[in-house]
PANUVO-856264 format. One record per residue (C-alpha): residue number from 1; residue in three letters; x, y negated, z negated. Coordinates in steps of 0.5 Angstrom, whole numbers. Layout:
<rs>
<r num="NUM" residuo="ala" x="X" y="Y" z="Z"/>
...
</rs>
This chain:
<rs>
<r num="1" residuo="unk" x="0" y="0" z="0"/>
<r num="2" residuo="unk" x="2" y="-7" z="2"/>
<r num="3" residuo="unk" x="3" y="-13" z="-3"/>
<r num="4" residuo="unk" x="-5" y="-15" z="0"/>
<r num="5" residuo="unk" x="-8" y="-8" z="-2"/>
<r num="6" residuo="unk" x="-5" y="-9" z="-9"/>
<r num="7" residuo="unk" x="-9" y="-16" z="-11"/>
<r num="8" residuo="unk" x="-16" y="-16" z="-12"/>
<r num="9" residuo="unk" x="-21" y="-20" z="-9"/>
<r num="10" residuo="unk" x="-15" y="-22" z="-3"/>
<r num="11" residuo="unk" x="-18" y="-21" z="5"/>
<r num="12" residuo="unk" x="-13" y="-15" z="9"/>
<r num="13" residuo="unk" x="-12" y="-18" z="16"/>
<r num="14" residuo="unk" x="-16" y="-14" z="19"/>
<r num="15" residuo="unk" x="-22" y="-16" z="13"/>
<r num="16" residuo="unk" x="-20" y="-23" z="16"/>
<r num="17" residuo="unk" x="-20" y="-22" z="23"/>
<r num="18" residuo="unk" x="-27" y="-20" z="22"/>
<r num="19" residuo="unk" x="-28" y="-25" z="18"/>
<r num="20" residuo="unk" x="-26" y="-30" z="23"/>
<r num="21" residuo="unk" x="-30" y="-27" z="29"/>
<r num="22" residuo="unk" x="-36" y="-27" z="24"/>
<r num="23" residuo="unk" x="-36" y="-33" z="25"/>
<r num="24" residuo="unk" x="-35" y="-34" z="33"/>
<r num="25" residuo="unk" x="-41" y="-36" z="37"/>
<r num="26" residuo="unk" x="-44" y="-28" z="36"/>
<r num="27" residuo="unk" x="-43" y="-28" z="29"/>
<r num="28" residuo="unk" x="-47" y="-34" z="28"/>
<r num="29" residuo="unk" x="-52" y="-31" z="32"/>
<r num="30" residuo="unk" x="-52" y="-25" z="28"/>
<r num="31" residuo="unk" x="-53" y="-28" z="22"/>
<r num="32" residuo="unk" x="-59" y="-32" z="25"/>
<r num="33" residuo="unk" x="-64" y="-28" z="28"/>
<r num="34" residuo="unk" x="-68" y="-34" z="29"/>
<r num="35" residuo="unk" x="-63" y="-38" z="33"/>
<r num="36" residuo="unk" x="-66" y="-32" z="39"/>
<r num="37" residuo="unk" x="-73" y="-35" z="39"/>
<r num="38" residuo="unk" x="-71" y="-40" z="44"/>
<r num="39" residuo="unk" x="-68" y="-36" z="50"/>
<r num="40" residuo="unk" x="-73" y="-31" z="49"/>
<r num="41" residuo="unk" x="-78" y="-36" z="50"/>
<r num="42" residuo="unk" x="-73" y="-39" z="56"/>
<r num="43" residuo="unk" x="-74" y="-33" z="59"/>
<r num="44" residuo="unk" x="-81" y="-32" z="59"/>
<r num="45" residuo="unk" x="-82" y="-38" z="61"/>
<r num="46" residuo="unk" x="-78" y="-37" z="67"/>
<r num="47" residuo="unk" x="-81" y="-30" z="69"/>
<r num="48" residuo="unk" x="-87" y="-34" z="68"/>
<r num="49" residuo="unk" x="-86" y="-40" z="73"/>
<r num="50" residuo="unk" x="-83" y="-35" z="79"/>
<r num="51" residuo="unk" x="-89" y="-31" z="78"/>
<r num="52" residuo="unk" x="-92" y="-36" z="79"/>
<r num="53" residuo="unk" x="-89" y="-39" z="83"/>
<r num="54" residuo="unk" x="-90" y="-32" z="88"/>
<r num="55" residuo="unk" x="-96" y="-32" z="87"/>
<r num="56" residuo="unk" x="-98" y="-39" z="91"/>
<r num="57" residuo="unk" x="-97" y="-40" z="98"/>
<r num="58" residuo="unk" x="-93" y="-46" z="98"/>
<r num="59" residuo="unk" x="-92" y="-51" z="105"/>
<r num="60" residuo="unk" x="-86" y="-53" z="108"/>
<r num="61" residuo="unk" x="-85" y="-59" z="103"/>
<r num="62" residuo="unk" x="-85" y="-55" z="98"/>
<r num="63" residuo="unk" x="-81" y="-50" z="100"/>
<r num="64" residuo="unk" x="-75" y="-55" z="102"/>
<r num="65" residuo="unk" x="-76" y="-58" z="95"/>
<r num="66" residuo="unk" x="-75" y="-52" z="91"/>
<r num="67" residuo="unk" x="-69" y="-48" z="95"/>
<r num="68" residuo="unk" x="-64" y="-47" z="90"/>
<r num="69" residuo="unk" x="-58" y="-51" z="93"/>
<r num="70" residuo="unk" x="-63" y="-58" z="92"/>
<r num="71" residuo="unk" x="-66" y="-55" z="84"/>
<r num="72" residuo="unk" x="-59" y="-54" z="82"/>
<r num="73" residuo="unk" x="-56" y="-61" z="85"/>
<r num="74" residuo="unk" x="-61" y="-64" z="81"/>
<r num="75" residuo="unk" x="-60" y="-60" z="75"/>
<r num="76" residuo="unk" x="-52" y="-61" z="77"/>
<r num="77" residuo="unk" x="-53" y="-69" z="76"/>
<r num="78" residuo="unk" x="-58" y="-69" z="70"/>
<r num="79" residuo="unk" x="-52" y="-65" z="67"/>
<r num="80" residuo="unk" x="-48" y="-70" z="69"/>
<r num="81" residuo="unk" x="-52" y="-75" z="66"/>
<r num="82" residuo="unk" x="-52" y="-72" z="60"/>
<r num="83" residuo="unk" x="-46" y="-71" z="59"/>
<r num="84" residuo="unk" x="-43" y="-78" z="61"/>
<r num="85" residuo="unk" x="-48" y="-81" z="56"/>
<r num="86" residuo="unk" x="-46" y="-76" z="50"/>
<r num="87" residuo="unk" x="-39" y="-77" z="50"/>
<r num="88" residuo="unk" x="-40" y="-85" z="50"/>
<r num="89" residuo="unk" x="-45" y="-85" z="45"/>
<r num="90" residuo="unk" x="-39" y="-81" z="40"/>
<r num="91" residuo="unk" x="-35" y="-85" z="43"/>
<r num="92" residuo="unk" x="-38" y="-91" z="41"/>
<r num="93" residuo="unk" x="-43" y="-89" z="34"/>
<r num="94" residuo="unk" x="-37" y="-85" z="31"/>
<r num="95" residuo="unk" x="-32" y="-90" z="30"/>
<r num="96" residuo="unk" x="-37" y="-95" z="28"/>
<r num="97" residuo="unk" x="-40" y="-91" z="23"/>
<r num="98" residuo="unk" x="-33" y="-89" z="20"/>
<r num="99" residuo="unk" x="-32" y="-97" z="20"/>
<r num="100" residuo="unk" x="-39" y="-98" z="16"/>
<r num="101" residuo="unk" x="-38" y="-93" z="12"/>
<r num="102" residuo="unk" x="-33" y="-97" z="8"/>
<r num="103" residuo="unk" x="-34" y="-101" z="3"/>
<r num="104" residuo="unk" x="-31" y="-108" z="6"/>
<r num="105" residuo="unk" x="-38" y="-107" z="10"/>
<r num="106" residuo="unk" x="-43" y="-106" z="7"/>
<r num="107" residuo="unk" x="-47" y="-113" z="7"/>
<r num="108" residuo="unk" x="-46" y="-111" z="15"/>
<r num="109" residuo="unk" x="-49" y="-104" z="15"/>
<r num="110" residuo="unk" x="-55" y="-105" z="14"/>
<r num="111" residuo="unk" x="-55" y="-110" z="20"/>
<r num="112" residuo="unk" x="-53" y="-107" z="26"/>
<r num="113" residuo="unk" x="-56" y="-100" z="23"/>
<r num="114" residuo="unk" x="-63" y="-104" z="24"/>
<r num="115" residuo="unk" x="-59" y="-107" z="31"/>
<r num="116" residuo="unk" x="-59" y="-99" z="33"/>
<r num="117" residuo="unk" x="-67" y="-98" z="31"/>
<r num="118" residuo="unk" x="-68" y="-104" z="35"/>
<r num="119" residuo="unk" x="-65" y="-101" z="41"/>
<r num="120" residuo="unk" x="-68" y="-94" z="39"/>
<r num="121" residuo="unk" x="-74" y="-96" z="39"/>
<r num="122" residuo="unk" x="-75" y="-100" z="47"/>
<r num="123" residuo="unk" x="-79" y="-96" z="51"/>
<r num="124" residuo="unk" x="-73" y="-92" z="55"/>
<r num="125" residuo="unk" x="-77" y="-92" z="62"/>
<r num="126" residuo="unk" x="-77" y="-101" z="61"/>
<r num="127" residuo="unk" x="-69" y="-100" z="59"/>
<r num="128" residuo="unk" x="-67" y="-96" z="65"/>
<r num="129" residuo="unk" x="-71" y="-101" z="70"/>
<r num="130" residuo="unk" x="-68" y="-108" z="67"/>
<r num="131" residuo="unk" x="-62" y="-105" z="68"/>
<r num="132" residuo="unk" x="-63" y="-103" z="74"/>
<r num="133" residuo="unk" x="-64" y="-109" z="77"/>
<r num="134" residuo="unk" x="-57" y="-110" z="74"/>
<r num="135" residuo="unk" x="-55" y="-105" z="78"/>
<r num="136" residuo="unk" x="-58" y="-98" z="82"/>
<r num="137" residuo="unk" x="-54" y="-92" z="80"/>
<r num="138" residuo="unk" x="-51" y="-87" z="76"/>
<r num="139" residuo="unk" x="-48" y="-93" z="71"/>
<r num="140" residuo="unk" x="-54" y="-96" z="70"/>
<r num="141" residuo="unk" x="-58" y="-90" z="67"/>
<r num="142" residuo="unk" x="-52" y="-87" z="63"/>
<r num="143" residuo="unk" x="-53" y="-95" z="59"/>
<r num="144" residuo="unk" x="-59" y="-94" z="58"/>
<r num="145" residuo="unk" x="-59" y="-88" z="56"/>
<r num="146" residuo="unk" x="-53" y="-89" z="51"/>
<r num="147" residuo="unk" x="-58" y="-94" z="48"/>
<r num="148" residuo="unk" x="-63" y="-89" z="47"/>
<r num="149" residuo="unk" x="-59" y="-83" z="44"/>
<r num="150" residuo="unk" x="-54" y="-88" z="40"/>
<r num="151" residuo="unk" x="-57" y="-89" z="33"/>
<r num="152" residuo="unk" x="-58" y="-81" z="31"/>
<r num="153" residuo="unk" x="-50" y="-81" z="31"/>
<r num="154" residuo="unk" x="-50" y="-87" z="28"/>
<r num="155" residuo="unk" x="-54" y="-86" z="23"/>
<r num="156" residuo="unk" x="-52" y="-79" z="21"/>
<r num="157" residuo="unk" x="-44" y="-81" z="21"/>
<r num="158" residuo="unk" x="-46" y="-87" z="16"/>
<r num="159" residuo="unk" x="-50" y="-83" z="11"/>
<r num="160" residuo="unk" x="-45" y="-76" z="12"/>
<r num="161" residuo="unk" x="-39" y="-80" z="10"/>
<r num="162" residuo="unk" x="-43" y="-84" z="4"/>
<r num="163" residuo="unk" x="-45" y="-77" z="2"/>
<r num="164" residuo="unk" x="-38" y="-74" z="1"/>
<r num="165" residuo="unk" x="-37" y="-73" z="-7"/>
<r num="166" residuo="unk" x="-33" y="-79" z="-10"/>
<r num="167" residuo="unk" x="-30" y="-74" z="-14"/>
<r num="168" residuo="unk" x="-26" y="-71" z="-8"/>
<r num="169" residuo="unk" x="-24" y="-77" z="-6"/>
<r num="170" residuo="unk" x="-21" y="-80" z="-13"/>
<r num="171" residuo="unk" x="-18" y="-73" z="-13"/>
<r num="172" residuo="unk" x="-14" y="-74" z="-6"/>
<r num="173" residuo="unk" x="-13" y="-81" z="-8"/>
<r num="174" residuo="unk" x="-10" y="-78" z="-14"/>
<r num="175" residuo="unk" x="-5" y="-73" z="-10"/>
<r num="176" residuo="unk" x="-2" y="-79" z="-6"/>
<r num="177" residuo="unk" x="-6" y="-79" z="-1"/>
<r num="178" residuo="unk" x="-7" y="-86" z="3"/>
<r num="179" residuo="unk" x="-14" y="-87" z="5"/>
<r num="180" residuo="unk" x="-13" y="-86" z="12"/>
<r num="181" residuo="unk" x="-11" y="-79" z="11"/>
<r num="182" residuo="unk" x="-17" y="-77" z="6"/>
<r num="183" residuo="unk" x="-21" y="-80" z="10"/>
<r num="184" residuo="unk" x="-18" y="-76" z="16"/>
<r num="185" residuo="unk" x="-17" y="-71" z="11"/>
<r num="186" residuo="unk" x="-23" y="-70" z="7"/>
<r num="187" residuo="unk" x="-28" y="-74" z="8"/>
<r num="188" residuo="unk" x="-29" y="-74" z="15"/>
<r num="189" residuo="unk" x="-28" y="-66" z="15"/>
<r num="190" residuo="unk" x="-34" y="-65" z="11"/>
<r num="191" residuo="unk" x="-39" y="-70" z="14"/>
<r num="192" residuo="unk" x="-38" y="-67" z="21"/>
<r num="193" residuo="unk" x="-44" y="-62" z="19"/>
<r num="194" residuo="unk" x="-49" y="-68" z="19"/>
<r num="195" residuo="unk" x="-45" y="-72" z="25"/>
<r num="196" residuo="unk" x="-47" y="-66" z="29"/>
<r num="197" residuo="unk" x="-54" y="-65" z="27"/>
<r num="198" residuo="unk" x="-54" y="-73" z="29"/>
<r num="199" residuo="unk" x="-51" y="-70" z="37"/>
<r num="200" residuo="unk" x="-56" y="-65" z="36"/>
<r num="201" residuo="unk" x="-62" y="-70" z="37"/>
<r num="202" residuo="unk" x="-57" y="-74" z="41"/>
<r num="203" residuo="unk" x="-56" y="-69" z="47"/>
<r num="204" residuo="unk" x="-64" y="-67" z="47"/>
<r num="205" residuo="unk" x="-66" y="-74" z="47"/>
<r num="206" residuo="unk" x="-61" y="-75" z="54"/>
<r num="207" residuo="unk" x="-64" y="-69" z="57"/>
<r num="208" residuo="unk" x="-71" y="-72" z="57"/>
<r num="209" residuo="unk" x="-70" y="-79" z="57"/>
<r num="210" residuo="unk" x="-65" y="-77" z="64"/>
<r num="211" residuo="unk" x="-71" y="-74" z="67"/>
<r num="212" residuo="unk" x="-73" y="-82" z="69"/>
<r num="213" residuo="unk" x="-66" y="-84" z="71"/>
<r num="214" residuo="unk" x="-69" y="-82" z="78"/>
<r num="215" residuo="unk" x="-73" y="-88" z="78"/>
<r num="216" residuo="unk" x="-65" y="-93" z="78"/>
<r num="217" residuo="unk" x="-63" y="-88" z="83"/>
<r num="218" residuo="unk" x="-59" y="-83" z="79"/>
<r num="219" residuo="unk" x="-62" y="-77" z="81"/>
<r num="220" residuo="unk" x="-63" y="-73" z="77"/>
<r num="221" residuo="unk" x="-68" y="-67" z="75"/>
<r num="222" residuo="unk" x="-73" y="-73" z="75"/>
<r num="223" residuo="unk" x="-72" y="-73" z="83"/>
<r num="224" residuo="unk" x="-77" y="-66" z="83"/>
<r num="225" residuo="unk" x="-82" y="-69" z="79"/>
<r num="226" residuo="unk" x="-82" y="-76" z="83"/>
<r num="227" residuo="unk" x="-84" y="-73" z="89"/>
<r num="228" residuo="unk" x="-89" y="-68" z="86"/>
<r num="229" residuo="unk" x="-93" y="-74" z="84"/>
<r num="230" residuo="unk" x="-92" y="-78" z="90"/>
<r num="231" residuo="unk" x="-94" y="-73" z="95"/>
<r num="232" residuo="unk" x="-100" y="-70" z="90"/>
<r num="233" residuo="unk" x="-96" y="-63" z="90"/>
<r num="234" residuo="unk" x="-98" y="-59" z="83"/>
<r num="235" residuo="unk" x="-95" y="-52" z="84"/>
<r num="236" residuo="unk" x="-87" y="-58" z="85"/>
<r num="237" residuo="unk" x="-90" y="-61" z="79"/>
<r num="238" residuo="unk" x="-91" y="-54" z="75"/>
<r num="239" residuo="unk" x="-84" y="-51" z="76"/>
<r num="240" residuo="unk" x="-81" y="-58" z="76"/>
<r num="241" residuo="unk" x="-84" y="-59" z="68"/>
<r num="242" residuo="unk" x="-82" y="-52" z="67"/>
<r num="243" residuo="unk" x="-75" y="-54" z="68"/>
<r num="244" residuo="unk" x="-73" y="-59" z="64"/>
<r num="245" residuo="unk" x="-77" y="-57" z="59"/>
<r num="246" residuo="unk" x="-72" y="-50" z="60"/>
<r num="247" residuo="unk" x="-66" y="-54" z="60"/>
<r num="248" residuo="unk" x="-68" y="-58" z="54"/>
<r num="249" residuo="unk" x="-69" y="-52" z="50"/>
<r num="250" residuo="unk" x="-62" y="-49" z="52"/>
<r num="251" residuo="unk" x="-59" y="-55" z="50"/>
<r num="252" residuo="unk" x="-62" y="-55" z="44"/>
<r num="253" residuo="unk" x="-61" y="-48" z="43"/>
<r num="254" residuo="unk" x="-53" y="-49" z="44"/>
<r num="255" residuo="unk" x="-53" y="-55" z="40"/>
<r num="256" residuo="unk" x="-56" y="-51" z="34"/>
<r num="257" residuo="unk" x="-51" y="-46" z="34"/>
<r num="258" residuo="unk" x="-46" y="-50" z="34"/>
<r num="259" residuo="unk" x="-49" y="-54" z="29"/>
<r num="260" residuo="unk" x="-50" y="-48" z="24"/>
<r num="261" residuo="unk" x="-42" y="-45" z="26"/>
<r num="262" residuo="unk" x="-40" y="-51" z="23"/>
<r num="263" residuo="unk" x="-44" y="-51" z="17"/>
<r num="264" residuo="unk" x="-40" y="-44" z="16"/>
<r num="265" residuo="unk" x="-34" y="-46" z="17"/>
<r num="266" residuo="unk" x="-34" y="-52" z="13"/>
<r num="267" residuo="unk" x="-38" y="-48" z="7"/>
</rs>
């Protein structure tokens, strides 16, 4: 037996090999049988939509409109909307609420936090066409949405940080610490669960908001439900919807475990 063996209580390698594949993707779902609720119901949907879809006997506009090279363009470019406006609202929201975090800015805190509700709370559909007047594009509408996915992030950095036990923080300082290492050292790595369950609602709110950056010419999936209600085609407008709403259950669904792996981790 090895020195390892001998200790109680002390993980093998191969107790930790397990244990660090535990909590990989599988490991997290398999711990979490919930999380398999939303690609079932994916799934079905899907079947659903090409059985139906089967069943109608579609025209030719409906049949250009949904031959797959065209829906996964579109697809392609809502992702890439996504994407961009995501990586800039962590960009913008987590340094920002790191710097209102701290206590040199708490008279401003609540200020720009009401700034961030405001720009919330505009109509997103206004939001995207003032600023396509700006200007008509990809630009404009990865603003817009930025905007409108931004306070989650904020929000939840400000208060993950605030909620750091202050004794863990006094502890750090008291090893000598400076306070950037215990912000990056401490404070920071224990707030990540609540800053990636803010990214979490972020990241849904772009995939339904991104549906109307079609309308700023953009693209996007909003492309197929544009043309469904300007040519009066029901069947585009059934499996358009069905689309969207598949993709913003996926999103979400990864999301989540990846918001439940990280809790596991950080626990």
């Amino acid at each position: 037996m090895t020195a390892v063996d001998l200790q109680p209580g002390v993980p093998t390698p191969a107790q930790q090999r397990t244990e660090g594949e535990s909590r990989g993707f599988l490991g997290v779902i398999k711990a979490n049988y919930d999380l398999l609720v939303a690609p079932i119901i994916v799934i079905i949907g899907l079947i659903v939509m090409v059985a139906y879809v089967g069943s109608q006997t579609l025209d030719t506009i409906e049949e250009r409109a949904l031959e797959p090279a065209n829906v996964f363009g579109q697809l392609g470019q809502h992702l890439l909307l996504t994407v961009y406006s995501t990586v800039l609202v962590l960009i913008i929201a987590v340094p920002l609420g790191i710097l209102l975090s701290r206590p040199s800015a708490r008279r401003v805190q609540g200020a720009v936090l009401a700034l961030g509700g405001f720009a919330q709370a505009l109509p997103p559909f206004g939001v995207l066409l003032l600023l396509g007047f700006w200007e008509f594009g990809v630009r404009s509408a990865v603003i817009g949405l930025t905007l409108a996915a931004l306070l989650p992030v904020l929000r939840n950095t400000v208060v993950g940080l605030q909620q750091v036990d202050q004794s863990l923080i006094e502890a750090a300082r008291g090893m000598g610490m400076s306070a950037r290492q215990t912000l990056f050292s401490v404070e920071i790595p224990l707030a990540v669960p609540v800053i990636v369950a803010g990214l979490r609602v972020a990241l849904v709110l772009n995939v339904g908001t991104a549906t109307l950056a079609t309308y700023i010419g953009a693209g996007g999936l909003g492309e197929l439900v544009q043309q469904a209600l300007r040519l009066n085609r029901i069947n585009l407008l059934f499996v358009s919807g069905a689309i969207i709403a598949a993709v913003a259950l996926l999103v979400d669904w990864l999301a989540g475990v990846a918001e439940r792996a990280i809790v596991a981790r950080s626990g």
